[in-house]
N, C-alpha and C positions, 0 to 999 in steps of 0.2 A: 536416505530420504526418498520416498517414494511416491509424494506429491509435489504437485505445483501450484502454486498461485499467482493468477492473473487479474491485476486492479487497473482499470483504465479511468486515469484523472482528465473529466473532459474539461476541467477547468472553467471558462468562459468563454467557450469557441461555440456553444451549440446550445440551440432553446429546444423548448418541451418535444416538439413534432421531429427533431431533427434526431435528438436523444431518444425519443420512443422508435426511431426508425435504426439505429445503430443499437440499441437493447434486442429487439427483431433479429437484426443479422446476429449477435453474441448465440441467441438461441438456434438459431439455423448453423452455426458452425460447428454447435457441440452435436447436430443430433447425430447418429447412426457412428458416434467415437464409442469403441472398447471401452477407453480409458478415460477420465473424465477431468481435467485440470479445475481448482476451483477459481470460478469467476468473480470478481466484484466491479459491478460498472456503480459511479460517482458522478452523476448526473451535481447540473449548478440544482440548488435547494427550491426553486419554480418547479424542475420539472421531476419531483421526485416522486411525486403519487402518481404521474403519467408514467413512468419507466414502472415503479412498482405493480402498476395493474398487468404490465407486459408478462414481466419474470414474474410474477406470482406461480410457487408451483413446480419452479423450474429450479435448473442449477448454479441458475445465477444467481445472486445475491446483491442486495440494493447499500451502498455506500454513501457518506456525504462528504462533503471535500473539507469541512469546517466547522468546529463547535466554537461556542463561547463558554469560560470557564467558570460562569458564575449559574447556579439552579435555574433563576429568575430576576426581575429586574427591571429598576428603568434604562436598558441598554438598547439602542433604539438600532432595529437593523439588523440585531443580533438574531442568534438562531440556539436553544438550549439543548442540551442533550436530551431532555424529555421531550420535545417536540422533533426531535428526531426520532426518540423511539415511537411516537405517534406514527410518524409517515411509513414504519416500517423499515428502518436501517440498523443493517449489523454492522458493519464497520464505519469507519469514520476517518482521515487523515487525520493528524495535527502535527504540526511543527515541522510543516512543507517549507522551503528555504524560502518560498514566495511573502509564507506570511511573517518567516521569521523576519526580510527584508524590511519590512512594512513595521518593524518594533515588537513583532511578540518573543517573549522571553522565554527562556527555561522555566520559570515557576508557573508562568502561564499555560505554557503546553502540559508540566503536573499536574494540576488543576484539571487542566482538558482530559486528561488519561481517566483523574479516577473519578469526575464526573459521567464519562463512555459505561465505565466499569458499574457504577452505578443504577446505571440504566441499560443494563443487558447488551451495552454493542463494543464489538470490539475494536480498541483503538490500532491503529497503522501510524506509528513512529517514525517520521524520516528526519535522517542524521546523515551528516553529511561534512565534510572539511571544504574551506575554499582552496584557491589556486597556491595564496602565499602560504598557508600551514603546509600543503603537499609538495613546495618547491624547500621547506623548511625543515623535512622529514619529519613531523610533527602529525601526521595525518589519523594515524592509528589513539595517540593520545589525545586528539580533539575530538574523536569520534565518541570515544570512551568518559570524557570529561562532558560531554552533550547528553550521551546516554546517562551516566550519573545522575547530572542534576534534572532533565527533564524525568526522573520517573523519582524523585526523591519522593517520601512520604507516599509515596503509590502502593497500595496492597493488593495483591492477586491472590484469589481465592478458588476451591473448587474448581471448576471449567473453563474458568476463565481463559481465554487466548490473548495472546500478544504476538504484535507482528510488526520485526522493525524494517524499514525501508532505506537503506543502503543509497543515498542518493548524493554525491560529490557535486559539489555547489559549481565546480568548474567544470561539470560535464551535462549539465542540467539544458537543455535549448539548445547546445554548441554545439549537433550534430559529432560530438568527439565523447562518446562512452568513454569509460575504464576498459582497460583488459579484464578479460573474463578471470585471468590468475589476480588481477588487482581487488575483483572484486569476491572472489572466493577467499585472498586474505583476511579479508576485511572482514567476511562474513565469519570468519572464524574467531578472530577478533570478538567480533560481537557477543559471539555466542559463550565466550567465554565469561564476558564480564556480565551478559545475563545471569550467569549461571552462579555468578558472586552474589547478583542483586536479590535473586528470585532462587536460592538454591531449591526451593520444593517444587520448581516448575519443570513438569514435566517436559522433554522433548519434542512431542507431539503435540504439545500448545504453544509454542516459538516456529513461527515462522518469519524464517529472513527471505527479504524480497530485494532484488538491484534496480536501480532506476537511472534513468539520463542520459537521454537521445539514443532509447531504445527504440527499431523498428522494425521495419518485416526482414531487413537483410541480416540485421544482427542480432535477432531474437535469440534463436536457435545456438548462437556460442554461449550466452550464457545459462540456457535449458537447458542443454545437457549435461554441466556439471551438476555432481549429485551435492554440491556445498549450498550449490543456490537455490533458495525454497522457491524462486519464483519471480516475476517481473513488475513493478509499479509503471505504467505503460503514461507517457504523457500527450505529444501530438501526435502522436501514430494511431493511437486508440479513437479520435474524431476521423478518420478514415476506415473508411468500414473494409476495406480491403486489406487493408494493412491488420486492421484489430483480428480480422476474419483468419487470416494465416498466422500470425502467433497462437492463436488459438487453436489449431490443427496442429502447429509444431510444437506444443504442449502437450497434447493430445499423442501425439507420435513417438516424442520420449518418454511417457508415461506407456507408451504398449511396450516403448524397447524396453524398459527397466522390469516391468513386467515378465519377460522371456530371459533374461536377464540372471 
């Protein structure tokens, strides 16, 4: 694998002025790299035409942290995938352990995929096991069993990309990541039972990403396995210093692999 991808979920930590100012440094860290990691910053849904005018052009790319799984609607509050493809977004999270918390389902996050796909943006799948399935050795089968049902009825076509996010419910805010071999498992794992769900899909449209209480000290172990497509960055990426050196250490294992 010879790229990397970098998505920074700023959550609800940061409004428009703060998000256009950490968009600003994403571009000042990539410029004058060899090698180019691809970026997705995920501003809250306020400040997504403010960050879009920044990266317009650039190599970033504008992400939203959440769709709703229905076209249109009296859902009040909500945000469609069509009015995301308005503001200018290719990717999109769904089935963050956040909202899963909060009651969204697996046929809901379905819905949410081939809604994305529908409307030209590519969805970011996170899957993840809690504490008791992984003290249960269960981990690998609830992973797989999440993967299932949330892309049930999903159809990938043509170009389409998909990109799952590797995120352990017990490592999420806990300042305590997976091991870099826990989570290169796991990616293989994935990749496998992708490859049952989606046999026509190309290798170079699966991107597996690791997420959870990733930062500037521990980026870099799981960049440079070549299993891991890449990093879903959560509080580190609202730190512009923090987001700014993952981003260079992406940049640096993509010049090593390169020479390589």
């Amino acid at each position: 694998m010879t790229n990397k991808m970098l998505i920074g979920n700023w959550k609800m930590e940061v409004g428009s002025r703060e998000s256009v100012a950490l968009a600003r440094g994403a571009l000042l860290a990539l410029r004058g790299k060899k090698q180019l990691p691809e970026v997705v910053v995920c501003p809250s849904f306020p400040a997504l035409a403010d960050v879009r005018k920044v990266i317009a052009r650039s190599h970033v790319s504008l992400g939203a942290q959440n769709v709703h799984h229905e076209e249109k609607g009296a859902f009040t509050g909500e945000v469609s995938a069509r009015m995301l493809e308005e503001q200018g977004a290719s990717f999109c999270l769904v089935g963050h352990s956040e909202r899963r918390a909060m009651g969204e389902t697996d046929a809901q996050v379905a819905k949410k995929v081939s809604e994305l796909y529908a409307h030209g943006i590519t969805p970011v799948l996170c899957v993840g096991e809690t504490l008791a399935q992984r003290k249960s050795g269960i981990s690998s089968q609830a992973v797989t069993n999440q993967l299932q049902s949330s892309l049930t009825g999903v159809s990938i076509r043509g170009r389409d990309r998909l990109c799952i996010a590797y995120e352990p419910i017990w490592a999420i805010g806990t300042g305590t990541p997976a091991s870099p071999q826990d989570a290169v498992a796991m990616h293989d794992t994935i990749r496998q039972r992708i490859g049952i769900l989606f046999p026509g899909l190309a290798s170079s449209r699966l991107q597996v990403l690791y997420g959870g209480s990733i930062d500037a000290t521990n980026a870099y172990r799981f960049l440079r396995e070549p299993e891991v497509g890449g990093l879903l960055i959560g509080g580190a990426s609202v730190h512009l210093s923090q987001f700014t050196k993952i981003i260079a250490e992406a940049a640096d294992v993509l010049e090593g692999l390169s020479h390589a």
